[in-house]
py3Dmol code that shows the C-alpha trace and the ligand (Angstrom):
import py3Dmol

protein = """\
ATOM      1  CA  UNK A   1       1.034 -11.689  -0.583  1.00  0.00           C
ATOM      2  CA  UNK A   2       2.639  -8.968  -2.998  1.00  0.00           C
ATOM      3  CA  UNK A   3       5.365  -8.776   0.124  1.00  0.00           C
ATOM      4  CA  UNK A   4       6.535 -12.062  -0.137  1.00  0.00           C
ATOM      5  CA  UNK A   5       9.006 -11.603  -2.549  1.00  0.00           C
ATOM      6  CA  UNK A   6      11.395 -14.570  -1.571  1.00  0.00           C
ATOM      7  CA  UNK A   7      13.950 -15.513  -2.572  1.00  0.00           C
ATOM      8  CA  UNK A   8      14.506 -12.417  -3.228  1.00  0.00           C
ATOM      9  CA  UNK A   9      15.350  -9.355  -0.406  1.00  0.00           C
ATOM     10  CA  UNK A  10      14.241  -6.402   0.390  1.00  0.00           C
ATOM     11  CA  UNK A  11      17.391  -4.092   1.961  1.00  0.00           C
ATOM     12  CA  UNK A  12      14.902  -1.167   2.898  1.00  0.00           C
ATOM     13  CA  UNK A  13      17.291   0.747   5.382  1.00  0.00           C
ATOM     14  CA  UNK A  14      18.902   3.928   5.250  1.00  0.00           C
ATOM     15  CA  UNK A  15      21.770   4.746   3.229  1.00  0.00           C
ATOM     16  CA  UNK A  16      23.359   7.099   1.175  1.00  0.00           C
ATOM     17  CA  UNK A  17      24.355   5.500  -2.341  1.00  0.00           C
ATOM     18  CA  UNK A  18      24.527   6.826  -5.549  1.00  0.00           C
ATOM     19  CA  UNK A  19      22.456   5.643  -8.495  1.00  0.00           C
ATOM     20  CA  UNK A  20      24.381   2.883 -11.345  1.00  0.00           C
ATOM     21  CA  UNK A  21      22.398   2.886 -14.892  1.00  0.00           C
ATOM     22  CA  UNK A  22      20.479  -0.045 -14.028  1.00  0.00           C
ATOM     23  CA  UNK A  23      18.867   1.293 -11.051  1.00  0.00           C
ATOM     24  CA  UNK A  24      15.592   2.107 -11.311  1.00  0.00           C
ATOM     25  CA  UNK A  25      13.698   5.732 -11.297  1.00  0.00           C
ATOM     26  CA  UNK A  26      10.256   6.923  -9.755  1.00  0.00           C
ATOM     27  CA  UNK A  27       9.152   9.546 -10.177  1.00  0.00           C
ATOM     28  CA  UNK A  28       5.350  10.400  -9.144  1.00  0.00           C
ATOM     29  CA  UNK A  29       2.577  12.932  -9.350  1.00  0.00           C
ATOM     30  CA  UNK A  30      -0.042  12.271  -6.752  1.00  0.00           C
ATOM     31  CA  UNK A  31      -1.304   8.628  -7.183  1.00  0.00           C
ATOM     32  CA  UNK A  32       0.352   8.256 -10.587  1.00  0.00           C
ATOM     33  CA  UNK A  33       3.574   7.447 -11.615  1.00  0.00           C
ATOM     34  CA  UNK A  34       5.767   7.561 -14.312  1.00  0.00           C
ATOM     35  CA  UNK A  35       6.475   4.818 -16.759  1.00  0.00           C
ATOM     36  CA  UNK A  36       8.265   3.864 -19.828  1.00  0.00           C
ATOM     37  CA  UNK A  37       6.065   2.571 -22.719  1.00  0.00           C
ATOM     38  CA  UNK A  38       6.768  -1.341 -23.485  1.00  0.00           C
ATOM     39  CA  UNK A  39       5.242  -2.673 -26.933  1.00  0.00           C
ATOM     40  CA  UNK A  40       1.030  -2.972 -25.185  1.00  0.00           C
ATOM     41  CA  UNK A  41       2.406  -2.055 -21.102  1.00  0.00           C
ATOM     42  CA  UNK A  42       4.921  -0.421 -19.107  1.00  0.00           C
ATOM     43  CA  UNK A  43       8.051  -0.437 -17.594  1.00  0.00           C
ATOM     44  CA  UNK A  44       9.680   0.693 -14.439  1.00  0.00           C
ATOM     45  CA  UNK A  45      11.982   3.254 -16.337  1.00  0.00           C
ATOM     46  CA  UNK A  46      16.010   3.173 -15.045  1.00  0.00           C
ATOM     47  CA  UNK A  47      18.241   5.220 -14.472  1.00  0.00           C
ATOM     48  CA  UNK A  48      19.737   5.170 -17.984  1.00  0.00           C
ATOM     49  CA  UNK A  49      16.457   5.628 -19.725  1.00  0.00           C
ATOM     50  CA  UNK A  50      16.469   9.079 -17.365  1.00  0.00           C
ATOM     51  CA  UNK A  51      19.642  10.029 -18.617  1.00  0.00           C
ATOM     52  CA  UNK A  52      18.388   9.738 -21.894  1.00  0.00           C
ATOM     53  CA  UNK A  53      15.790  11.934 -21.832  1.00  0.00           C
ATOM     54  CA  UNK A  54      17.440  13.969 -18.662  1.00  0.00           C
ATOM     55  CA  UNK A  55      21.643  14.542 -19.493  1.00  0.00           C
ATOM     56  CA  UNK A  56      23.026  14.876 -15.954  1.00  0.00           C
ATOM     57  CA  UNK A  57      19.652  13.639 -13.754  1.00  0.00           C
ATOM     58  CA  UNK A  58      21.622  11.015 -12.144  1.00  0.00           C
ATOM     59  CA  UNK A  59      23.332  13.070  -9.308  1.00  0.00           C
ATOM     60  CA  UNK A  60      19.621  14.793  -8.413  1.00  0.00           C
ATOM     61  CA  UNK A  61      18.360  11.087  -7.562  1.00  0.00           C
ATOM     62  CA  UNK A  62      17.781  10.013  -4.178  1.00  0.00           C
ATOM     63  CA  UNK A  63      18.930   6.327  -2.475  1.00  0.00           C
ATOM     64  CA  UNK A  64      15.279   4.697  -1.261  1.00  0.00           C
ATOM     65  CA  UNK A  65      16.059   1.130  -1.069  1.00  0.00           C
ATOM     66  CA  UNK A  66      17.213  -2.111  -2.886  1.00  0.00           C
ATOM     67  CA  UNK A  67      15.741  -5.445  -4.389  1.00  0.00           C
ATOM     68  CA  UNK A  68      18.967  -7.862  -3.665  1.00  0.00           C
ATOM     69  CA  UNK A  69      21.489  -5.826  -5.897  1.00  0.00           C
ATOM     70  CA  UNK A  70      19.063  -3.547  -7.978  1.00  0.00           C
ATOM     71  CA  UNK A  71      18.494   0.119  -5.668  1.00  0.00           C
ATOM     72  CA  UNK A  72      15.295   2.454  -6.695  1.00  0.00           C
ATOM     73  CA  UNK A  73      15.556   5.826  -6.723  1.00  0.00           C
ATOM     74  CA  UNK A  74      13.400   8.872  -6.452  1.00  0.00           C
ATOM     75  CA  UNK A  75      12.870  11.816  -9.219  1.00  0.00           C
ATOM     76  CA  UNK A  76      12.033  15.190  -7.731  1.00  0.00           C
ATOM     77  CA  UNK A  77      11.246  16.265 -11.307  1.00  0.00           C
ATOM     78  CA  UNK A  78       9.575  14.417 -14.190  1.00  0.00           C
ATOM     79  CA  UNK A  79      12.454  13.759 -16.297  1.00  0.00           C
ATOM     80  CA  UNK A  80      10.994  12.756 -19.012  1.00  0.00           C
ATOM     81  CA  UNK A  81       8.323  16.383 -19.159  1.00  0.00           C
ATOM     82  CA  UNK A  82       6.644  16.498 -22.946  1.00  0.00           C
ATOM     83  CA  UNK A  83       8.576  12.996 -24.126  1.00  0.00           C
ATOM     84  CA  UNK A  84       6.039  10.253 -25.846  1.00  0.00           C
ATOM     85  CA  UNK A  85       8.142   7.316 -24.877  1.00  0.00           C
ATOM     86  CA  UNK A  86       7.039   8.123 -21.239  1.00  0.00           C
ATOM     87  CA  UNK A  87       3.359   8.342 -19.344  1.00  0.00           C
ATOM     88  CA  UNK A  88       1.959   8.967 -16.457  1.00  0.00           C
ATOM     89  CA  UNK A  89      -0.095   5.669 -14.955  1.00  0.00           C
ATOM     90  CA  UNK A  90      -1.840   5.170 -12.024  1.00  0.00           C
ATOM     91  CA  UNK A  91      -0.602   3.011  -9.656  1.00  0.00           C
ATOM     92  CA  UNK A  92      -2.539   0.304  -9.006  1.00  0.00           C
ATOM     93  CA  UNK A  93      -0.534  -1.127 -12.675  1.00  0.00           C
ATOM     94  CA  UNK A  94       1.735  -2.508 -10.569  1.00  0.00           C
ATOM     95  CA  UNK A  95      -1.136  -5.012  -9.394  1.00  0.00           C
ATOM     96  CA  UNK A  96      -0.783  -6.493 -12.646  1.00  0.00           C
ATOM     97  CA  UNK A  97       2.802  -6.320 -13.505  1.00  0.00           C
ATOM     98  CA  UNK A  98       4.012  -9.658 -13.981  1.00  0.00           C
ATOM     99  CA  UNK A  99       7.393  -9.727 -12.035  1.00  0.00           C
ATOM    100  CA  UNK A 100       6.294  -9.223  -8.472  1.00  0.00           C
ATOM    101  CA  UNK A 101       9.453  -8.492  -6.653  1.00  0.00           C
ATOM    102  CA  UNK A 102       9.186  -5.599  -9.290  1.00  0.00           C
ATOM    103  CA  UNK A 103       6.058  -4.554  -8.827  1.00  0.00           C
ATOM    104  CA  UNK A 104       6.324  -4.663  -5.053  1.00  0.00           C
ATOM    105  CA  UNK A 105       9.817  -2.377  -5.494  1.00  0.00           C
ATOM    106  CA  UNK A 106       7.747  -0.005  -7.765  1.00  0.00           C
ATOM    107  CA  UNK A 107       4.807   0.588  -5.301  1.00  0.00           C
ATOM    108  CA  UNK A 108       6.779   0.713  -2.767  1.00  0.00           C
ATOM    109  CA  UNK A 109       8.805   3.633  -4.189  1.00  0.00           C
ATOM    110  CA  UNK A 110       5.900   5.248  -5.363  1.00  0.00           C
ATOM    111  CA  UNK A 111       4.648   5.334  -1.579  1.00  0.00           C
ATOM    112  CA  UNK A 112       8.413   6.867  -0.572  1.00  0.00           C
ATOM    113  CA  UNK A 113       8.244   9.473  -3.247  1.00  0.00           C
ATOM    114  CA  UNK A 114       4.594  10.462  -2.934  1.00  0.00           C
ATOM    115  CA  UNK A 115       5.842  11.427   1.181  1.00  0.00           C
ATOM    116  CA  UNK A 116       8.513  12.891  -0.194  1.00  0.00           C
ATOM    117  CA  UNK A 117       6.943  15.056  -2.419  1.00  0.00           C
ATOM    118  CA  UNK A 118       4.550  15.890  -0.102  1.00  0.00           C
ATOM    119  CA  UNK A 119       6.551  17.020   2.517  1.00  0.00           C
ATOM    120  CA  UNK A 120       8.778  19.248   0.872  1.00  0.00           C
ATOM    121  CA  UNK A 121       7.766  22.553   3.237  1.00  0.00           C
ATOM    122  CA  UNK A 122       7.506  22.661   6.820  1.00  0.00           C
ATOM    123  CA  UNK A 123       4.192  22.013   7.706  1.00  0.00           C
ATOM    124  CA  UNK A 124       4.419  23.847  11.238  1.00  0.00           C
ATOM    125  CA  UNK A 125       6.360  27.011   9.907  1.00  0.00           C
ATOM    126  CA  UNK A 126       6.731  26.828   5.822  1.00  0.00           C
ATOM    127  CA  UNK A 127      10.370  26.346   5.428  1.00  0.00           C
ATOM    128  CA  UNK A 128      11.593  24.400   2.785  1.00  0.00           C
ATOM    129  CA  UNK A 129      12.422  20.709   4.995  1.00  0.00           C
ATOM    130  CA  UNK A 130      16.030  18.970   4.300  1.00  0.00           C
ATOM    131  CA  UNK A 131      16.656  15.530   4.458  1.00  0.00           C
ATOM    132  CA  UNK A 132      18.286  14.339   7.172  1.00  0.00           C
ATOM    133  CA  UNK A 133      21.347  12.541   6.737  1.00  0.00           C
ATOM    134  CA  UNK A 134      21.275   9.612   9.357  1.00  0.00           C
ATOM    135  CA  UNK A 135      17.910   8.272   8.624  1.00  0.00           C
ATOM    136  CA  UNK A 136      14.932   8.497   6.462  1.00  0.00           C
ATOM    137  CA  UNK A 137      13.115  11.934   7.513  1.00  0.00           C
ATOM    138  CA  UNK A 138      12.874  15.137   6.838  1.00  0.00           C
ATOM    139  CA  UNK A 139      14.006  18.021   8.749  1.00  0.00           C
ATOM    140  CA  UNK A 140      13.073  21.683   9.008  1.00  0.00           C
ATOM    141  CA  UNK A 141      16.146  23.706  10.168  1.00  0.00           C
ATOM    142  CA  UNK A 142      13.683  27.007  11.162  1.00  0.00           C
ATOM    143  CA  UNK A 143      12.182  25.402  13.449  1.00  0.00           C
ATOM    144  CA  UNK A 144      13.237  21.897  14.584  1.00  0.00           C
ATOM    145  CA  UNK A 145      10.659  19.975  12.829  1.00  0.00           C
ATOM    146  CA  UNK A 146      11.440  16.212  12.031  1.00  0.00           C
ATOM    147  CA  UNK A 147       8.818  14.181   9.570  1.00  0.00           C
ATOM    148  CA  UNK A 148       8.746  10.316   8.902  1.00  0.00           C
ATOM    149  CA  UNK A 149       7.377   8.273   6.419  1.00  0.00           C
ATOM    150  CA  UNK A 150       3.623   8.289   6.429  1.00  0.00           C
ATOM    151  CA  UNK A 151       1.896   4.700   6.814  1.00  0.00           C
ATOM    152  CA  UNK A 152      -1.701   4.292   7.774  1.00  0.00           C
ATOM    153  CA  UNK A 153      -2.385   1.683   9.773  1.00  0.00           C
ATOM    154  CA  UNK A 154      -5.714   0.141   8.569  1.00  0.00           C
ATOM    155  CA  UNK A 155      -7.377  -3.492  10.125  1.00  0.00           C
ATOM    156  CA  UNK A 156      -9.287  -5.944   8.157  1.00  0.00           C
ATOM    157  CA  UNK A 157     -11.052  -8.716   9.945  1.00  0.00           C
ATOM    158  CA  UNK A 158     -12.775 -11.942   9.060  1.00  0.00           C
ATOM    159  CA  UNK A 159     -15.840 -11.905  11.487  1.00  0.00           C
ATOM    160  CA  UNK A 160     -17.302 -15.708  11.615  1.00  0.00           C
ATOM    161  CA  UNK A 161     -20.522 -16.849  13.459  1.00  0.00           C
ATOM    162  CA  UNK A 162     -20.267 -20.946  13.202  1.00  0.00           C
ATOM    163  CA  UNK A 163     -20.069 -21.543   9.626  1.00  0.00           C
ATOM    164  CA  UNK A 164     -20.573 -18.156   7.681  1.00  0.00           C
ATOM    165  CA  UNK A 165     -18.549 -15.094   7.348  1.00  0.00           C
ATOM    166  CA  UNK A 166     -19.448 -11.457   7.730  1.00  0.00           C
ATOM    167  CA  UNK A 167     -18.577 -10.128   4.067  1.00  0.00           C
ATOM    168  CA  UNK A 168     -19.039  -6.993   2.510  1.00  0.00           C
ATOM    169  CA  UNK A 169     -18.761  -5.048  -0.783  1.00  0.00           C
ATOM    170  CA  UNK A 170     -17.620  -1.273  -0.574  1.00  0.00           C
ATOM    171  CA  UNK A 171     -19.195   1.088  -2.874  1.00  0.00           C
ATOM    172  CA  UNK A 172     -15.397   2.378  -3.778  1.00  0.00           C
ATOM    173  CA  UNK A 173     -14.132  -0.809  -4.888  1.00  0.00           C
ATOM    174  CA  UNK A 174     -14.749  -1.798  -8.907  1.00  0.00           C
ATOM    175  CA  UNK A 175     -13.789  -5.900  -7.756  1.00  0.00           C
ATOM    176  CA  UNK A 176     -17.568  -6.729  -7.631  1.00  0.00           C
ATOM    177  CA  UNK A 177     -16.525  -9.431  -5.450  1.00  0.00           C
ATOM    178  CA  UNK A 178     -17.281  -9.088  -1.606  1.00  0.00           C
ATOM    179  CA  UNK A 179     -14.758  -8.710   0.973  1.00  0.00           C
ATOM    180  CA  UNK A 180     -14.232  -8.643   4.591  1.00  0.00           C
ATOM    181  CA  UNK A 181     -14.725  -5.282   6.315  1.00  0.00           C
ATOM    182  CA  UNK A 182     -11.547  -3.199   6.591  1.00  0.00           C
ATOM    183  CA  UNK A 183     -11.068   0.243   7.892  1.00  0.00           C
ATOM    184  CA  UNK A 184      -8.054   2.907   8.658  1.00  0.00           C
ATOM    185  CA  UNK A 185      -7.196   3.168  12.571  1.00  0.00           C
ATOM    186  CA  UNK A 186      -8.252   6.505  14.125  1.00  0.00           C
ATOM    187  CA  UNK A 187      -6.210   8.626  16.343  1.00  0.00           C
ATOM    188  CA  UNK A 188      -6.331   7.477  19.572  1.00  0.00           C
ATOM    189  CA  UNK A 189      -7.259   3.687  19.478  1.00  0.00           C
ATOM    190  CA  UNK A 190      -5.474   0.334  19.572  1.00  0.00           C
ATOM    191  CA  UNK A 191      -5.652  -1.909  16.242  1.00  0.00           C
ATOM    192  CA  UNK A 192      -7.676  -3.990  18.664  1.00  0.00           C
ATOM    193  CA  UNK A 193     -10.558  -1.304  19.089  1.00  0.00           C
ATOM    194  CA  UNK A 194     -10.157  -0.311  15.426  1.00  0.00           C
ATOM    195  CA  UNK A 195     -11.458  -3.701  14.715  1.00  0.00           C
ATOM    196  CA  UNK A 196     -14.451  -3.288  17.331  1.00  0.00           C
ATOM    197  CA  UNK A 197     -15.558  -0.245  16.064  1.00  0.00           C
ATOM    198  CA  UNK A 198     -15.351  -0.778  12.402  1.00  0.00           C
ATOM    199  CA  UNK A 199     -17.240  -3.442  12.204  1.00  0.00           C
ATOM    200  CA  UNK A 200     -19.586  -1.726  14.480  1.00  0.00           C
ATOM    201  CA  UNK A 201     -20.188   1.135  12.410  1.00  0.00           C
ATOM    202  CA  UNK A 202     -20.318  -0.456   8.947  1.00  0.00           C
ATOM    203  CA  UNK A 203     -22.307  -4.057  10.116  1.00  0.00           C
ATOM    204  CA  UNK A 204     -24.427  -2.723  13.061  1.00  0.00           C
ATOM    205  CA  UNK A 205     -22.413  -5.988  14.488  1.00  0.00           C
ATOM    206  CA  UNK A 206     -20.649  -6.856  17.252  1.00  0.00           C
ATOM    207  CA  UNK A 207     -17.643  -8.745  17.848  1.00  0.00           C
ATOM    208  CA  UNK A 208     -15.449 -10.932  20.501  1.00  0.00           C
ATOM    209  CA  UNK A 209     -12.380 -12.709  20.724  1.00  0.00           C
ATOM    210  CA  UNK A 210     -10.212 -10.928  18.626  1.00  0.00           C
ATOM    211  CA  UNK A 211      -7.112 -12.713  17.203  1.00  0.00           C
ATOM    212  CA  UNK A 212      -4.046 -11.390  15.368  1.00  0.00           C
ATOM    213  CA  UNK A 213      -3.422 -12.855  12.522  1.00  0.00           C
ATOM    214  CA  UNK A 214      -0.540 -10.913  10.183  1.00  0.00           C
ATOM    215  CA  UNK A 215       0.129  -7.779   8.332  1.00  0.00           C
ATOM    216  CA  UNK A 216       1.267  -6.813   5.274  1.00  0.00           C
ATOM    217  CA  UNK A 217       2.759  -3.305   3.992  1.00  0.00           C
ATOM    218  CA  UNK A 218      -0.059  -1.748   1.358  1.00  0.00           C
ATOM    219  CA  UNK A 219       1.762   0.860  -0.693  1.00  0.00           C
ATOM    220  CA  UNK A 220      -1.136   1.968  -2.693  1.00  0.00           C
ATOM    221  CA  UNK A 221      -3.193   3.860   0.166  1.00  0.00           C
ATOM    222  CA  UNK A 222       0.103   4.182   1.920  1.00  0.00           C
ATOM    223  CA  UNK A 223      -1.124   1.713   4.655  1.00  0.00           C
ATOM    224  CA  UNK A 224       0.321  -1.354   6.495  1.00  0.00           C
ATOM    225  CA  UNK A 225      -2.770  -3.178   7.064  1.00  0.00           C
ATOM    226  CA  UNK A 226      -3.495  -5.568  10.444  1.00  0.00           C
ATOM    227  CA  UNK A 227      -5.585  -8.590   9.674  1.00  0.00           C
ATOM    228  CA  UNK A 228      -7.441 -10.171  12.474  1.00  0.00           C
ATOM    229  CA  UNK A 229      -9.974 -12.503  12.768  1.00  0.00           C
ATOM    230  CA  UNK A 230     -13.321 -12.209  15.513  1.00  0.00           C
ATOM    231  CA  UNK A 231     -16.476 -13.920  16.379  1.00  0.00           C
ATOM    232  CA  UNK A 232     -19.979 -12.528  16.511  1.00  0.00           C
ATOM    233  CA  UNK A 233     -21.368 -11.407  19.682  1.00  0.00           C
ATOM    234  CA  UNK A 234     -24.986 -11.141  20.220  1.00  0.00           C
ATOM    235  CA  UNK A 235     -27.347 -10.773  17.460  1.00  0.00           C
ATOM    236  CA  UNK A 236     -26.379 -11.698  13.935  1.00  0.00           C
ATOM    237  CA  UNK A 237     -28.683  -8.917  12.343  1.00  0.00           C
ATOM    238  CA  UNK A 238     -26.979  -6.969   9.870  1.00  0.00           C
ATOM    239  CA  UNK A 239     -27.288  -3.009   9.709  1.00  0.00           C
ATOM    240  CA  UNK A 240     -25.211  -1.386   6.543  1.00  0.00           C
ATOM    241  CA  UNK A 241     -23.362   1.316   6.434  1.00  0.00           C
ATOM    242  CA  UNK A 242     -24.929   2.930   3.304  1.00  0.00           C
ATOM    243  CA  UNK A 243     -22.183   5.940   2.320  1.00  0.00           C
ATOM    244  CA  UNK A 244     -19.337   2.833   2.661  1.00  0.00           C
ATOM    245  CA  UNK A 245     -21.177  -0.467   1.398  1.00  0.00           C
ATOM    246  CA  UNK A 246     -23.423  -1.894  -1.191  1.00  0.00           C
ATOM    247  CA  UNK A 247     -23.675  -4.712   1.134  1.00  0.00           C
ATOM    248  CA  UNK A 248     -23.062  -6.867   3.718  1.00  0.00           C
ATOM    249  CA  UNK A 249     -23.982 -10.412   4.402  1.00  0.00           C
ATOM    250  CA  UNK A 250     -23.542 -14.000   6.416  1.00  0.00           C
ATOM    251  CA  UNK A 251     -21.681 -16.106   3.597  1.00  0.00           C
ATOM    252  CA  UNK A 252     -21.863 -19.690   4.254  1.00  0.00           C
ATOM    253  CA  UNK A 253     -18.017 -21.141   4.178  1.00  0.00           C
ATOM    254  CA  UNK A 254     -19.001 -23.861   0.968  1.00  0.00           C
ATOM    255  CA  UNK A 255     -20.670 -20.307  -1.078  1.00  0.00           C
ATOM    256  CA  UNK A 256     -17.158 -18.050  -0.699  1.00  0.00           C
ATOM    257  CA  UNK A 257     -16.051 -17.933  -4.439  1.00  0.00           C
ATOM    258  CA  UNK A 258     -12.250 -17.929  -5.215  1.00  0.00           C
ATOM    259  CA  UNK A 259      -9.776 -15.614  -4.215  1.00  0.00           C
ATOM    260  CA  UNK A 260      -6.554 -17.198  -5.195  1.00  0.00           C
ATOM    261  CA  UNK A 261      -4.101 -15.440  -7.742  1.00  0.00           C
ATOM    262  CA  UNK A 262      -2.035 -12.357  -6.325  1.00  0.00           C
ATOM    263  CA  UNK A 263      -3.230 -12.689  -2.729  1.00  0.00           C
ATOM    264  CA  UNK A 264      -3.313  -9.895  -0.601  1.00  0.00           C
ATOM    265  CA  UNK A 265      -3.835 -10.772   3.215  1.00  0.00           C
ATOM    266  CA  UNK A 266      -7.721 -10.385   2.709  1.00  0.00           C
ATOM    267  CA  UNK A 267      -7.684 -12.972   0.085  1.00  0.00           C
ATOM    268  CA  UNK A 268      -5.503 -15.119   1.710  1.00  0.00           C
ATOM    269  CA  UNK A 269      -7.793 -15.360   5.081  1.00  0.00           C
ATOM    270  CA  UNK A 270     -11.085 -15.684   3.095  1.00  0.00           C
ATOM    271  CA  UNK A 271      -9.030 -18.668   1.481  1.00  0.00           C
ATOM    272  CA  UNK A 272      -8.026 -19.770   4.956  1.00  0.00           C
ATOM    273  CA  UNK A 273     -11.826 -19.588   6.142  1.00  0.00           C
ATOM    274  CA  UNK A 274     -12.991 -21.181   3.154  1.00  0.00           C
ATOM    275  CA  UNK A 275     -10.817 -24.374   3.282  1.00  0.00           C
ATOM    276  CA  UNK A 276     -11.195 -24.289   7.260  1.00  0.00           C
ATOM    277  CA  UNK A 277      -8.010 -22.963   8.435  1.00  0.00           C
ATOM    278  CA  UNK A 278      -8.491 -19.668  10.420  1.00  0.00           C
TER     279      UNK A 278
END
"""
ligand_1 = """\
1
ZN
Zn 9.526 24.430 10.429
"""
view = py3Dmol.view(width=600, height=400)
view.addModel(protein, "pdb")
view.setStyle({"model": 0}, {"cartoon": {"style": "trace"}})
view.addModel(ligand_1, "xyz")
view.setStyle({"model": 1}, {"stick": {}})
view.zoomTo()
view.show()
């Protein structure tokens, strides 16, 4: 999974450093994120290349964590404004960068900064929030407000009945490939009921013995996603959720295609189905 970044090591807790030229720079606008052009791709820009463009942007950068010795900082301003060496690219490239301890740092920071630029009023009273300076929040000093970092917990579950898994393809996604049925945990509800009801609402199904099987942090929808695995319960018959999926079906386990490459957890437990090991 894009987490696994070993042997490498992710030092992701608080501290106040300052930036050296080699540390790296995000700086975001909304799902996008700015990055240096690279012969045909892109590169995380550092701090130098800010400077460059940006005399004096170092000591406006702020600490979000480190990659074994190599911190990334955040931009409150794009740095590099009208400049042609720069661009802004969704985020999802870092999918496909090839150094994954890399690409993992760059979503990663692109989660951090999007919350931080998101959060830079009060949202009870307007005030312009400060950072605190013992841990990674945000304070408002009108009014007492304190903001963390946003994650959205989200569950994704392999439902089985004997042999075949409950699969589905969601209208949003441009994979054409059919995956297991995933959802974001509503106020109010365990990850355990999350898993209940979402299959529920986009299957018609229904599940039972639910099983925990691992998480992994997903920087792009700013989610840390629960993967679980259930069995059907009752009927098998399949109604779809038509505003969510193209599709659902009962896969037999020797018909799932391949999902190796850059596994994310779903991957990895349709591989774990399909070679019998969930
Ligand atoms: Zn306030």
């Amino acid at each position: 999974m894009m987490y696994e970044i070993a042997p490498r090591v992710m030092h992701n807790e608080f501290r106040v450093q300052s930036p050296k030229s080699s540390d790296y720079v995000i700086y975001t606008e909304n799902n996008y994120v700015l990055l240096k052009k690279d012969s045909e791709s892109f590169a995380l820009p550092k701090v130098s290349d800010a400077e460059s463009v940006a005399p004096g942007i170092s000591k406006d950068l702020h600490y979000l964590f480190s990659i074994d010795e190599e911190a990334f900082f955040s931009s409150d301003e794009n740095f590099a404004k009208e400049n042609s060496e720069f661009e802004l690219v969704k985020d999802r490239f870092f999918r496909t960068m090839p150094d994954m301890p890399l690409a993992f740092g760059g979503a990663v920071a692109a989660h951090m900064s999007r919350w931080e630029q998101s959060n830079r009023f009060c949202g009870h009273c307007g005030t312009p929030m400060q950072r605190k300076a013992d841990e990674r929040a945000f304070i408002c000093k009108e009014c007492g407000n304190v903001v963390y970092g946003k994650i959205c917990p989200v569950v994704i579950v392999s439902v089985t009945w004997g042999n075949k898994l409950l699969m589905a393809h969601n209208l949003n996604n441009p994979d054409r490939k059919p995956y297991l049925i995933s959802g974001f945990v509503d106020m109010g509800e365990s990850l355990e009921q999350a898993v209940v009801r979402e299959v529920k609402e986009e299957t018609g199904v229904s599940v039972k013995n639910i099983r925990y099987i691992g998480s992994e942090p997903w920087p792009f929808s700013n989610s840390l996603i629960a993967g679980f695995t259930a069995e059907l319960d009752g009927s098998p018959e399949i109604t779809v959720q038509e505003a969510e999926l193209e599709y659902a079906k009962w896969v037999d386990r020797e018909d799932i295609g391949d999902y190796t490459g850059r596994l994310s957890i779903s991957g990895t437990m349709i591989m774990r189905f399909k070679a019998g090991n969930l």
